[in-house]
Structures are given as structure tokens and as C-alpha cells.
C-alpha positions in Angstrom: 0.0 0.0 0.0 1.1 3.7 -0.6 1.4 6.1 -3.4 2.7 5.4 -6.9 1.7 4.9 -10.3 2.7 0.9 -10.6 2.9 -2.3 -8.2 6.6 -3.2 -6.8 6.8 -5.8 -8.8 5.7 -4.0 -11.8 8.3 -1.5 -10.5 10.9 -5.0 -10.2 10.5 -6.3 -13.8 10.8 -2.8 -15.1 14.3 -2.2 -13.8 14.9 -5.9 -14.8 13.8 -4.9 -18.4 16.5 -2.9 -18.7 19.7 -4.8 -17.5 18.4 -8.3 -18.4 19.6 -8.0 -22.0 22.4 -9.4 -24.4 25.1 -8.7 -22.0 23.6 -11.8 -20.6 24.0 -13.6 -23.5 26.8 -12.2 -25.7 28.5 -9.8 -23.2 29.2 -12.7 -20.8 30.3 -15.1 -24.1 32.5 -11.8 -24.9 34.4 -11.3 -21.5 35.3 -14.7 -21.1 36.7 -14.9 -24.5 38.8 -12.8 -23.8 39.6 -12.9 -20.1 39.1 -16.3 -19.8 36.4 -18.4 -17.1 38.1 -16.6 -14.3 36.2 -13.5 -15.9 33.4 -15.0 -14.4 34.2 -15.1 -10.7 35.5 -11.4 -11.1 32.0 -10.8 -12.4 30.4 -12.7 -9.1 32.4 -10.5 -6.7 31.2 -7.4 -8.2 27.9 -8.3 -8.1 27.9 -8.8 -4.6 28.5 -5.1 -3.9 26.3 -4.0 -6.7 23.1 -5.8 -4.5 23.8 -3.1 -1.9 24.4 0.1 -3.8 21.4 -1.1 -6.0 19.4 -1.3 -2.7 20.7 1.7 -1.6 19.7 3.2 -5.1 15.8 1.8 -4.7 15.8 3.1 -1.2 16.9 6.6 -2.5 14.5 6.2 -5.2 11.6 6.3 -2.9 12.5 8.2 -0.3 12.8 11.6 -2.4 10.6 11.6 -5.5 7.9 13.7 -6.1 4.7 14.2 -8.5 5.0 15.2 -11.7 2.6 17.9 -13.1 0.3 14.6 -14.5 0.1 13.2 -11.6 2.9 9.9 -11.9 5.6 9.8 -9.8 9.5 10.9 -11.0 12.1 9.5 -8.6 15.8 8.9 -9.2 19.9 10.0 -9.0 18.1 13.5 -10.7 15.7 13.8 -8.1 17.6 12.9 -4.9 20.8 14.7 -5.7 18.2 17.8 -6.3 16.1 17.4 -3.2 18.4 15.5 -0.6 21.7 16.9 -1.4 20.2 20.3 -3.1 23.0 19.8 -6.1 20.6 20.9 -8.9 23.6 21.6 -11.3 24.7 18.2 -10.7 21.3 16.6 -11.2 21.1 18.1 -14.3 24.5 16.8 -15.6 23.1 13.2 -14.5 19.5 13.9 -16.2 21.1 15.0 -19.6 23.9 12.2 -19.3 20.9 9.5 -19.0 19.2 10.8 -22.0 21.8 10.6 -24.1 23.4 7.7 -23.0 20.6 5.5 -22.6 19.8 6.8 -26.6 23.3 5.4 -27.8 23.2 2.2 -24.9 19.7 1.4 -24.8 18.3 2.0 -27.7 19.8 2.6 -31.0 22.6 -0.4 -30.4 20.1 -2.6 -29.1 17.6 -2.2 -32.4 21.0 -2.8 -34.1 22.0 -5.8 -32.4 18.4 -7.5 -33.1 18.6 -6.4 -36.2 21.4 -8.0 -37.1 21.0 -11.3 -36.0 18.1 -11.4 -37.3 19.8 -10.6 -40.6 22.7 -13.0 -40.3 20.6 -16.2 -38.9 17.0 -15.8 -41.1 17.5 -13.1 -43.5 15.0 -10.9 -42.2 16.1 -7.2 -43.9 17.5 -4.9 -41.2 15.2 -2.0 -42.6 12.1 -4.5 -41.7 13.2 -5.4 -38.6 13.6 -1.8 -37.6 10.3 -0.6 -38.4 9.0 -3.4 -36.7 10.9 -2.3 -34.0 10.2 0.7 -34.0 6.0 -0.2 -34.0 6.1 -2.4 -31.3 8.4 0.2 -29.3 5.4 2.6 -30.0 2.9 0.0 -29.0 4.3 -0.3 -26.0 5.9 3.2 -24.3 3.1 5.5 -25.5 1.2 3.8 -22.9 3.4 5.4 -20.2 4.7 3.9 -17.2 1.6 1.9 -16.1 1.5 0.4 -19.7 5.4 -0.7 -19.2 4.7 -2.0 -16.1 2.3 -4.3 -17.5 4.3 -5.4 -20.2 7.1 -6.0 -18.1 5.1 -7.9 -15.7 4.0 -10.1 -18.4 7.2 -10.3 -20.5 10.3 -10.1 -18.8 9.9 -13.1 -15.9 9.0 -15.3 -18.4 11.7 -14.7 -21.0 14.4 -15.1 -18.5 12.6 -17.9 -17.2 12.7 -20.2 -20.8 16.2 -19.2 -20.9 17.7 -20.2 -17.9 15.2 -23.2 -18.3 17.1 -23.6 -21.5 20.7 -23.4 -19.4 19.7 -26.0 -17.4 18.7 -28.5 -20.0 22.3 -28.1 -21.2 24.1 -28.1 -18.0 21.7 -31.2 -16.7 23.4 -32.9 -20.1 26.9 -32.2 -18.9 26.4 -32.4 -15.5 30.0 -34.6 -15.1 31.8 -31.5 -16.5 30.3 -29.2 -13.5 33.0 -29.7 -11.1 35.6 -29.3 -13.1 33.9 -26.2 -15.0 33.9 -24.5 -11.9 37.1 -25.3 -10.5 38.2 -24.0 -13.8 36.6 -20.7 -13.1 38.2 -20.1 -9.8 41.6 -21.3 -10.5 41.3 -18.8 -13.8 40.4 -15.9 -11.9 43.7 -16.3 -9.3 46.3 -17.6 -11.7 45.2 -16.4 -15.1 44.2 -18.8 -18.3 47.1 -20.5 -20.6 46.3 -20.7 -24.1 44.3 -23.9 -25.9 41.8 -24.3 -28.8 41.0 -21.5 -30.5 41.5 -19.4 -26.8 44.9 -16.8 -27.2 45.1 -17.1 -23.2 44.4 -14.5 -20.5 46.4 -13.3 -17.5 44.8 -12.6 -14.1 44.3 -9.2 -14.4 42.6 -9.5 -17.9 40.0 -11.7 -16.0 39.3 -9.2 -13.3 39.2 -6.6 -15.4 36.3 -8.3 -18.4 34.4 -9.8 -15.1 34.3 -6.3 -13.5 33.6 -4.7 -16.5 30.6 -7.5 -17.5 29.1 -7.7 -13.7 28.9 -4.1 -13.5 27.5 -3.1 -16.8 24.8 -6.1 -16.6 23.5 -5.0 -13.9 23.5 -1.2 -13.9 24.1 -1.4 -10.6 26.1 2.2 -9.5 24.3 3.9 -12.3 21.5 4.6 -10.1 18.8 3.9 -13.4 17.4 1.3 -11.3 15.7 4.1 -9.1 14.1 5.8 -11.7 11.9 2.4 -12.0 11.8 1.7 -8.1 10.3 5.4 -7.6 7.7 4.7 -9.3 6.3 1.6 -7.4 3.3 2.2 -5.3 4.8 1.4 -1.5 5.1 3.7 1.3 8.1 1.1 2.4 11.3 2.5 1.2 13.2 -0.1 2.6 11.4 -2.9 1.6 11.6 -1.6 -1.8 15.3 -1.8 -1.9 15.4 -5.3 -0.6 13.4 -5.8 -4.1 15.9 -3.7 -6.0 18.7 -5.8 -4.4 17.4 -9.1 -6.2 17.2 -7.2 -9.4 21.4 -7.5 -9.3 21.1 -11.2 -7.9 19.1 -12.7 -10.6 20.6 -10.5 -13.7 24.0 -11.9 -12.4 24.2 -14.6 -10.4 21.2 -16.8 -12.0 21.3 -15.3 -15.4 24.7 -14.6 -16.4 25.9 -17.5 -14.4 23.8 -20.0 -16.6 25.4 -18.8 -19.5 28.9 -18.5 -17.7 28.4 -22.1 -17.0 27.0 -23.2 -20.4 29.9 -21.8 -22.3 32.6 -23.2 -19.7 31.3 -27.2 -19.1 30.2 -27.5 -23.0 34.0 -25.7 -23.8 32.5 -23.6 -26.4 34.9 -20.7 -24.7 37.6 -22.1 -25.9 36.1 -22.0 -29.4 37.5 -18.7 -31.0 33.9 -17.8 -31.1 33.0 -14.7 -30.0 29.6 -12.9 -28.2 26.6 -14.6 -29.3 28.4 -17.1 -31.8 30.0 -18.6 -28.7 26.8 -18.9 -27.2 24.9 -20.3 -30.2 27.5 -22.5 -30.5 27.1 -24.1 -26.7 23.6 -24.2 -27.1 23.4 -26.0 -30.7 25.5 -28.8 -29.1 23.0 -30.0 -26.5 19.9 -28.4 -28.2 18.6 -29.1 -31.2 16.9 -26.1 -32.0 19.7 -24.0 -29.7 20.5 -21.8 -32.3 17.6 -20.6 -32.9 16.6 -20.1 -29.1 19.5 -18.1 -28.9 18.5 -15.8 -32.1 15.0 -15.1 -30.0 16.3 -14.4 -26.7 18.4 -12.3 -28.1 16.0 -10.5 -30.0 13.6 -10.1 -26.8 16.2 -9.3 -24.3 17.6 -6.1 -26.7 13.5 -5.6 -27.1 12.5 -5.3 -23.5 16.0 -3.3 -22.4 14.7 -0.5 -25.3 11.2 -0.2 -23.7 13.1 0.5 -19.8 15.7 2.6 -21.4 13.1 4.1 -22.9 11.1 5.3 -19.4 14.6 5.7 -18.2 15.6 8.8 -20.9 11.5 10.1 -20.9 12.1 10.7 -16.9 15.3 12.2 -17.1 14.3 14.5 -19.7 11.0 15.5 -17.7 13.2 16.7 -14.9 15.3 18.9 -17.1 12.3 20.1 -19.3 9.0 19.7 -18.4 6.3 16.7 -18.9 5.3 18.9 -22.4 8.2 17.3 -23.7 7.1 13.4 -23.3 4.7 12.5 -26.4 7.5 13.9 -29.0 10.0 12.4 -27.1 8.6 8.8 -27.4 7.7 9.3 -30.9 11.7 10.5 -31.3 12.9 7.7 -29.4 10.7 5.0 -31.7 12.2 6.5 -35.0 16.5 6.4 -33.3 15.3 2.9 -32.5 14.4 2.1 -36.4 17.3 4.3 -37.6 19.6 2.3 -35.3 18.6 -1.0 -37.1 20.0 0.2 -40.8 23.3 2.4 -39.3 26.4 1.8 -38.2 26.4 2.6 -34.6 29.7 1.2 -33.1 30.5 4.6 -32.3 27.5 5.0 -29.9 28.9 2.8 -27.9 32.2 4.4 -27.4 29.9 7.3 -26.3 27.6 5.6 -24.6 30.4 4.4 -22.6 31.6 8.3 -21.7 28.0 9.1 -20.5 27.8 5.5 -18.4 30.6 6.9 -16.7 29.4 10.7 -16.0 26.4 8.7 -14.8 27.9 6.6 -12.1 30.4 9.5 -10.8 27.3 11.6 -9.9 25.3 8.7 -8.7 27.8 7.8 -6.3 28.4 11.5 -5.2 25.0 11.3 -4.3 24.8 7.7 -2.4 27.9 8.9 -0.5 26.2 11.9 0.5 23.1 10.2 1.6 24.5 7.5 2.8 23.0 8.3 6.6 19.8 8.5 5.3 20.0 5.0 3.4 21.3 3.9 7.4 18.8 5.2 9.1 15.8 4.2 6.9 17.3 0.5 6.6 17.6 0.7 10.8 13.7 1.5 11.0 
């Protein structure tokens, strides 16, 4: 019970929207091609402290955000650095980072990504794919929040669900290669990865560095996004919303990155020479009949569903900086970049993508730092 425009776990499986996406899939397959399986105990460390800044970040979330002129809820970094810290100049530089980061990150790359391998495995044009995109983006975000909510509700738990459902059909098959899969893993992370197979080797600090960079980036945690979603949920119990927030980081990393994690090291497709989601197919096809093509729809629903959070992320951000005038063009805008991103090159959004990650997380942190008491004393209560 309390105010708010959606349920908590409407509020739950929206934040989950936005980090359970192909950094599952191919961003895991990625850092442990080239850090080696000790990437992925690197990436399990990391995600331990990200559960309590995340539930820090929920907490937050609730604790200081306000009504909008329609009447729905805006919480987040922009809001608590604004009203508990009183940093407006800083709020704004998060606000405006958000926007355009989560544009480049979000949305534009992810269109491209499902675009492309739905090009390269069924020969679907990447123009069509984008408008199709780009409708069923519409479809869903000019509903607002509450229609997100829903969709996310309905979507998200059971796409992750038929994949790690998936993982475990494959790990079940090479369950005698378990215990040695994860003694590789931990032997990897503290004494580095020799080269074999198609695998050029990885040292120690290469591990910690792809398993940082993978736990952190999958599951937002620092970035303070998650917040945006949590201030929106319909509680009066800031506390109990961050214990919520905290499992977002628990089941993004440690269930659903770990499946793959352990998919790719007891099958040895990471010693392939594969890389992203070819490594992945390729673990998948050799247990699965039809793995390949499971991997080709995941894929495609996990870049979907991280557009549509991304996409109530960058809306909120640019209320607080301009007004709630500015939402209907903005979700038409944000439906066309998502088409456009499909058919153009876009590997240099992600290099700046990357720049506004980081201006992101800096002023997050200033602000968890700063309200770090208040996180105390509401956790205490």
C-alpha cells in the first residue's frame, strides 16, 4: 500500500527490463573470450557489492521523489541529488547524461543488435526489422509507465525464465563436466588462463578486469537507473523496496549470467574462438537441437524489453530537465533512433555511450555517498 503509479513488482521487472539483455547472452560469451572463465568469478564478486548500492539506489528512489505535473511519480539520481543533497547543477548533468546515454546504450545499439542477428541467422532485412521495432516500441511506451509496467510484468519473468530453463537442459546434459567447470573458473580468476583451442590465453588481471567490467555493466548497478523504476512503485516502504531492487542484481548476475557463464565453460564452447553470441549459439546447438535458434530469439527479446526501460529511463530524465510537455514527441523520437539504429552503423554510440555511463555513475555515487545516513537510518527503522 502507498502512493505510486505501478505495483513493486511491476516496478521489479521494469528495472529488470533494462539490465536483463544481451550482455547476458553475448557480453558474458565476450568477457570470457577474452579474459578467460576466471572473468566470471571477477563478475560474481562485483555483483555482490552492486546488490547493496542497488538497494541503496531503490531506497533513494523512494524516499525523495515527487509528483509530476500529470500526476505519476519521477524518482531517481536526478531527483535525490536535487532534493536530498540540493546539487541541482549536478542533477542536471546526471538527467542529460541519462538521456543521451541510454539513446546510444539502450536503444539505438540494441535495435542494431536485433537487427542484425536477425539478418545474419534468417535473413530478415534490417530495414524491416527496424520498423518493426520501432511499432512495437510505439505499441508499448506511449502507454506510459503503467502500460510498461504491465508489459514488463507479463514479459520479462517469463523470457528469462525459458532461458535459464534452457541453461539447465544443457548443464543437466553435462552435469559430469560441472565440477571441473567450476574449478576452472576459480583457478582462472587467481592464476590467469594459458592458451588452448582457439583461446589466445588471458592473464589474471585480464579476468578481473572483463568480469568487473561485465558484472557491473549487466547489472546497472552504481548507475542509479534502477531508481528511476523503483520510484515509481506504489509502496510507502522504502526499505522494503530496496530489498526488491537488491534481487534485481542477484538474478541478472548470479542466475542469469551465471547459466550462461556455465553453459559456455562445461560445454568448452569458450575455448572456441567464437566470439559474443556465436560462442553462445554454439554451446547451445550442441545439447539443443533447435539452440541456435533459441539463442536468435532471446536475443531478440532481451535487446527488445532493455529498449522499452531505457526508454522510461531517458523520458524521466528529460521531464526533470524540461517539463512533462516534452514526453509525447520524445517517445515518438525515441521510436524512429530505434528504427534508424537497425539500418546504421552505430559502433561509435557505444564508445559514447560508454563516456555518458561513466558521467552517470560518478554523480550517482556522489550522491549515495552523500546520503549514505539517510540510506542507514531508513534501513535501521
Amino acid at each position: 500500500e502507498g502512493t505510486g503509479d505501478i505495483s513493486p513488482f511491476q516496478a521489479f521487472t521494469t528495472a529488470l527490463s533494462a539490465t536483463i539483455g544481451n550482455g547476458n547472452v553475448a557480453g558474458v560469451a565476450t568477457a570470457i573470450a577474452i579474459g578467460g572463465p576466471g572473468a566470471a568469478f571477477w563478475m560474481w564478486t562485483v555483483s555482490l557489492f552492486g546488490m547493496a548500492t542497488k538497494y541503496a539506489e531503490a531506497v533513494l528512489g523512494v524516499r525523495y521523489r515527487q509528483r509530476s505535473g500529470d500526476g505519476t511519480m519521477l524518482g531517481g539520481p536526478m531527483v535525490y541529488l536535487n532534493e536530498g543533497l540540493g546539487m541541482k547543477h549536478l542533477s542536471l548533468f546526471f538527467a542529460i547524461s541519462a538521456l543521451f546515454g541510454g539513446i546510444g546504450a539502450g536503444n539505438m545499439t540494441q535495435s542494431n543488435s536485433v537487427a542484425l542477428v536477425l539478418f545474419s541467422d534468417f535473413g530478415v532485412p534490417k530495414w524491416s526489422s527496424g520498423l518493426a521495432l520501432a511499432v512495437a516500441l510505439w505499441l508499448v511506451i506511449i502507454g506510459g509507465i503503467r502500460r510498461i509496467g504491465r508489459f514488463a510484468e507479463m514479459l520479462v519473468p517469463s523470457m528469462a525464465l525459458v532461458y535459464v530453463l534452457s541453461c539447465l537442459v544443457i548443464l543437466v546434459a553435462n552435469v559430469a563436466e560441472l565440477p571441473a567447470a567450476f574449478s576452472l573458473i576459480i583457478k582462472s580468476a587467481f592464476s590467469g588462463t594459458a592458451a588452448t583451442g582457439g583461446f589466445a590465453g588471458a592473464t589474471v588481471a585480464r579476468a578481473m578486469a572483463y568480469g568487473f567490467r561485465r558484472g557491473t555493466v549487466s547489472s546497472e548497478a552504481g548507475v542509479g537507473t534502477a531508481a528511476i523504476a523503483h520510484g515509481a512503485a506504489r509502496t510507502s516502504d522504502p526499505h522494503r523496496q530496496g530489498i526488491i531492487g537488491m534481487m534485481g542484481v542477484f538474478i541478472d548476475t548470479m542466475v542469469v549470467s551465471t547459466m550462461t557463464a556455465l553453459v559456455l565453460v562445461s560445454t568448452g564452447a569458450w575455448s572456441s574462438g567464437l566470439i559474443s553470441t556465436e560462442m553462445t549459439a554454439v554451446a547451445f546447438k550442441s545439447v539443443l537441437p533447435f539452440g541456435g535458434i533459441i539463442i536468435v530469439v532471446v536475443s531478440a527479446l532481451f535487446g527488445f524489453t532493455t529498449m522499452v526501460g531505457w526508454a522510461y529511463y531517458c523520458e524521466q530524465c528529460l521531464r526533470f530537465a524540461g517539463g512533462i510537455k516534452l514526453s509525447i514527441p520524445f517517445r515518438w523520437i525515441y521510436c524512429i533512433l530505434a528504427g534508424l539504429g537497425a539500418i546504421f552503423q552505430v559502433k561509435p554510440l557505444w564508445d559514447w555511450a560508454d563516456i555518458f555511463m561513466g558521467f552517470m555513475v560518478f554523480a550517482n555515487l556522489v550522491a549515495l555517498v552523500g546520503l549514505s545516513g539517510e540510506v542507514r537510518k531508513i534501513s535501521e527503522t
